[in-house]
TIVO-564591 format. One record per residue: x, y, z of N, C-alpha, C, CB in turn. Coordinates in steps of 0.001 Angstrom, whole numbers, plus 500000, padded with zeros to 6 digits. Atoms other than C-alpha are relative to their C-alpha. Last residue first. Glycine has a CB too. Layout:
BEGIN
XYZXYZXYZXYZ ...
//
This chain:
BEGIN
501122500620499897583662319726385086501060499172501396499244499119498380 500084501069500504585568322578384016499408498942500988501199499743499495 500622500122500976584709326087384682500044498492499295500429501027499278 501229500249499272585721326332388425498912499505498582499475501603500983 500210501578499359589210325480386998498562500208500485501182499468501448 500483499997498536589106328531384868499678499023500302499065500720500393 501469499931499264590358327574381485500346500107501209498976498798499869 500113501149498868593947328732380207498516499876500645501087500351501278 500289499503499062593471330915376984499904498937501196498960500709499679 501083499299499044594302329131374159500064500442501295499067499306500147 500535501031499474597488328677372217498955500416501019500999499191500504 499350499650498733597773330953369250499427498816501342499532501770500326 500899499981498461597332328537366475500820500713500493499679498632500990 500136500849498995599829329234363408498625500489500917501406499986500794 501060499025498697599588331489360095500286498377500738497591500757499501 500272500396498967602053331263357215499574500369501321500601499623500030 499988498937499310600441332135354150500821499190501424498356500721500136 498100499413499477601402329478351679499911501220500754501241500536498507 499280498560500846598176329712349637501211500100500410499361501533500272 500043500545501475596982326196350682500470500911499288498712499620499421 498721500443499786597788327573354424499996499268498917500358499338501253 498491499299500189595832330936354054501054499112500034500371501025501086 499852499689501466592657328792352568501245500654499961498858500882499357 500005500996501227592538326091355312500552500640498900498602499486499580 498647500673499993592605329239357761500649499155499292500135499512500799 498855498682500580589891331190355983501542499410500613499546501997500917 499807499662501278587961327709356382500840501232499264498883500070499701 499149500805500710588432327417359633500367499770498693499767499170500246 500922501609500343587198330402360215501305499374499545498470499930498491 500351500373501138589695333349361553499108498878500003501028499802499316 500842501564499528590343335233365100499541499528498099497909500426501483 501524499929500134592806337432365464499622499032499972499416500559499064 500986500961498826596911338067366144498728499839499813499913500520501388 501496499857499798599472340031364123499446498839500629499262500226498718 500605500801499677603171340541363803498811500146500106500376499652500733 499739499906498618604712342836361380499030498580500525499502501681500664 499414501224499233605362343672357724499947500181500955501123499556499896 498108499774499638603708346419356146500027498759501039500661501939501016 500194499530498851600303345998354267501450499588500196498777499497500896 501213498505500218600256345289350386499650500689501114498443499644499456 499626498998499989603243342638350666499220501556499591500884499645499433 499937499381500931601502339750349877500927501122499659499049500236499949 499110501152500996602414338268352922499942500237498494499390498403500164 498320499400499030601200341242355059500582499137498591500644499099502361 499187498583501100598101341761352260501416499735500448499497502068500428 499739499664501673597273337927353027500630501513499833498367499962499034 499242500711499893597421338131356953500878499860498715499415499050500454 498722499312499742595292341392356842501306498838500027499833500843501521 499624498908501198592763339602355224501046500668499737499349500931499980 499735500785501374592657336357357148501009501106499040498279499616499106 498209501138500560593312338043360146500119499942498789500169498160500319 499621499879501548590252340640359711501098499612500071499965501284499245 500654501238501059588385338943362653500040500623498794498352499445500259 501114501300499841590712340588365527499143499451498703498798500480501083 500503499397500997593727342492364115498378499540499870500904499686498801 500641500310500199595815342731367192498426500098499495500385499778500480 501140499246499091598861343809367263498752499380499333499991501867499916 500362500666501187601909341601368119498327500953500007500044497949500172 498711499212500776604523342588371186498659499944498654502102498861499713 499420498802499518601664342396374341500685500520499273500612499961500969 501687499140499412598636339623373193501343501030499879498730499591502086 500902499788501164601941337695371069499001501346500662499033498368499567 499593499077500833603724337782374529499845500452498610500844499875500089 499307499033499500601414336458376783500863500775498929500757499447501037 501182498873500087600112333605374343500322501665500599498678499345500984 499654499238501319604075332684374017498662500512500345500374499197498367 498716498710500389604136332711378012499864500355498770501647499588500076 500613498341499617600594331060378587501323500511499590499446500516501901 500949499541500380602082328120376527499214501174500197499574499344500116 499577499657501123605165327533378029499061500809498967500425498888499533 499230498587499984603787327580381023500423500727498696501288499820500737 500968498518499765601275324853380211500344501331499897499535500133501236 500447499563501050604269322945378974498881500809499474499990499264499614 499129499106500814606207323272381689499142500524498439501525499024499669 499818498503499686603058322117383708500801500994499576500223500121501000 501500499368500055602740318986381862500107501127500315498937499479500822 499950499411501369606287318212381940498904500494499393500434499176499160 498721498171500127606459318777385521499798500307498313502611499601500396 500473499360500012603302315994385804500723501225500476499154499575500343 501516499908501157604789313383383417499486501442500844498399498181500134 499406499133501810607893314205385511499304500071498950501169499356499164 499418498564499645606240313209388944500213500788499183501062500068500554 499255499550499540604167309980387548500975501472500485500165499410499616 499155499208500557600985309304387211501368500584500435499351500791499792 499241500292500994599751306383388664500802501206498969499123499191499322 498610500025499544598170308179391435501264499784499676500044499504500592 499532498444499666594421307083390637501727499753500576498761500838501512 500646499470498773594987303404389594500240501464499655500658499469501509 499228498748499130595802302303385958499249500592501362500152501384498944 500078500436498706593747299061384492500685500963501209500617498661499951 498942499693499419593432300372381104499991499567501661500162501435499698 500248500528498537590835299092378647501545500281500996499570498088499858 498816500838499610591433300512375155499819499832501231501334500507499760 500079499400498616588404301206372685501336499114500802498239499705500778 500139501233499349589462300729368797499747500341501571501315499083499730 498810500853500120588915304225366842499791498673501385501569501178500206 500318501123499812586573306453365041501656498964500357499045499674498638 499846500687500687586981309794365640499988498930499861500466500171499786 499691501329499628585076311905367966500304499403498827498973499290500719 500142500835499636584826315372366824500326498817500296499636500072499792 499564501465499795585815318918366607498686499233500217501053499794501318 501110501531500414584255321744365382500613499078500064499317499736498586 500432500863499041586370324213367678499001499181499808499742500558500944 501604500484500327588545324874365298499732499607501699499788498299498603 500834499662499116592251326229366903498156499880499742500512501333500220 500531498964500529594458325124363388498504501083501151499480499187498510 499181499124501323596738323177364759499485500726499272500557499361499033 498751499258499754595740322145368271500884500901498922500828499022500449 499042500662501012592105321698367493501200500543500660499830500407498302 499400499202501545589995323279369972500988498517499576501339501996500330 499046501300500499587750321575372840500520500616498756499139498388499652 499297500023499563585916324371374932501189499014499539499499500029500887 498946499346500808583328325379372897501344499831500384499804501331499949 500169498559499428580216325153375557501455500287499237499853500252501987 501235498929500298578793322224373123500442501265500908498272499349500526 500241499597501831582244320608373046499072500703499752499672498894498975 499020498563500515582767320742376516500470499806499189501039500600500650 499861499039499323579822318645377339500564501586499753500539499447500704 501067499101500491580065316262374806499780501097500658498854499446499933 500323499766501611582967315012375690499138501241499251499220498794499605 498944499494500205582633314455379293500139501202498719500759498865499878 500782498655500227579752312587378795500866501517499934498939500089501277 500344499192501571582006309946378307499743500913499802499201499770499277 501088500548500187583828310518381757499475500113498608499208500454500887 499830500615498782587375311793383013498409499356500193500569501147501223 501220500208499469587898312775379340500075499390501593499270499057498999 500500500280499235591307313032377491498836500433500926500689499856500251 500062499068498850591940314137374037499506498889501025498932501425499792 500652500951498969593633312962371084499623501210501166501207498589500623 498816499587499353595097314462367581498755499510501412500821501942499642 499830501482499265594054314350363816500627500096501757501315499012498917 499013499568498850593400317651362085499631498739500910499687501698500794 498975501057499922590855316964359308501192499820500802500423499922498982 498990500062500754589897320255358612500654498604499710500824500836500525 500731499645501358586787320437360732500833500005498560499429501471500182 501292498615499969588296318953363520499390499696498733500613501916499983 499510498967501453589493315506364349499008500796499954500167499304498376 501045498685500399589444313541367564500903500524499075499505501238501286 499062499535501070591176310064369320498700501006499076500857498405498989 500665500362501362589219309614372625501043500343498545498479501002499926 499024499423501303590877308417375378498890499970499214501442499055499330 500235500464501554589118308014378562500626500552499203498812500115499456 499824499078501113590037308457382217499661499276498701501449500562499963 
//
């Protein structure tokens, strides 16, 4: 495995693992590598020291891989219930995010898709907007 340490388009600092360099690049050009805090998917490779690990396959342990899977779960569940209680305003977030918080549209939950840059601009304004967490990939879709 490889570590790379990665930042988006915002500056969003935060690591990913690879099971080859090419790796990387790969599923970055088919879109598949988001930011965790603001969901960009212009990430890249950041610059950092390489670390040599001597770990066999297997080395992972039991509770590293419960807490992994809780936290997958966790994840399809809030996506799950955002998609079903929250309605969705697809690529007029920004706009509709501002009137809610403005108070020029009526208070409720919402869901869409924004640039990074309309995200940058609702959290310098004090809007608060989070990542929903992505869609679980199809295992036949990763490498």
């Amino acid at each position: 495995m490889i570590r790379y340490s990665l930042s988006c388009v915002l500056d969003h600092e935060f690591e990913g693992w690879f099971g080859a360099s090419a790796d990387f690049d790969d599923q970055s050009a088919r879109g598949l590598i988001g930011c965790p805090i603001c969901g960009s998917t212009d990430v890249r490779k950041a610059i950092m020291a390489p670390a040599v690990v001597g770990a066999k396959k297997g080395d992972v342990s039991p509770s590293t891989l419960d807490q992994h899977a809780m936290a997958m779960q966790a994840m399809e569940a809030m996506r799950d219930h955002v998609e079903t209680h929250f309605d969705d305003v697809g690529d007029t977030f920004a706009s509709e995010a501002r009137a809610i918080h403005e108070g020029r549209s009526e208070q409720r939950g919402i869901y869409g898709q924004a640039s990074p840059k309309e995200v940058k601009d609702l959290v310098e304004d004090g809007v608060p907007v989070l990542p929903m967490p992505p869609k679980p990939i199809e295992k036949q879709k990763l490498n």
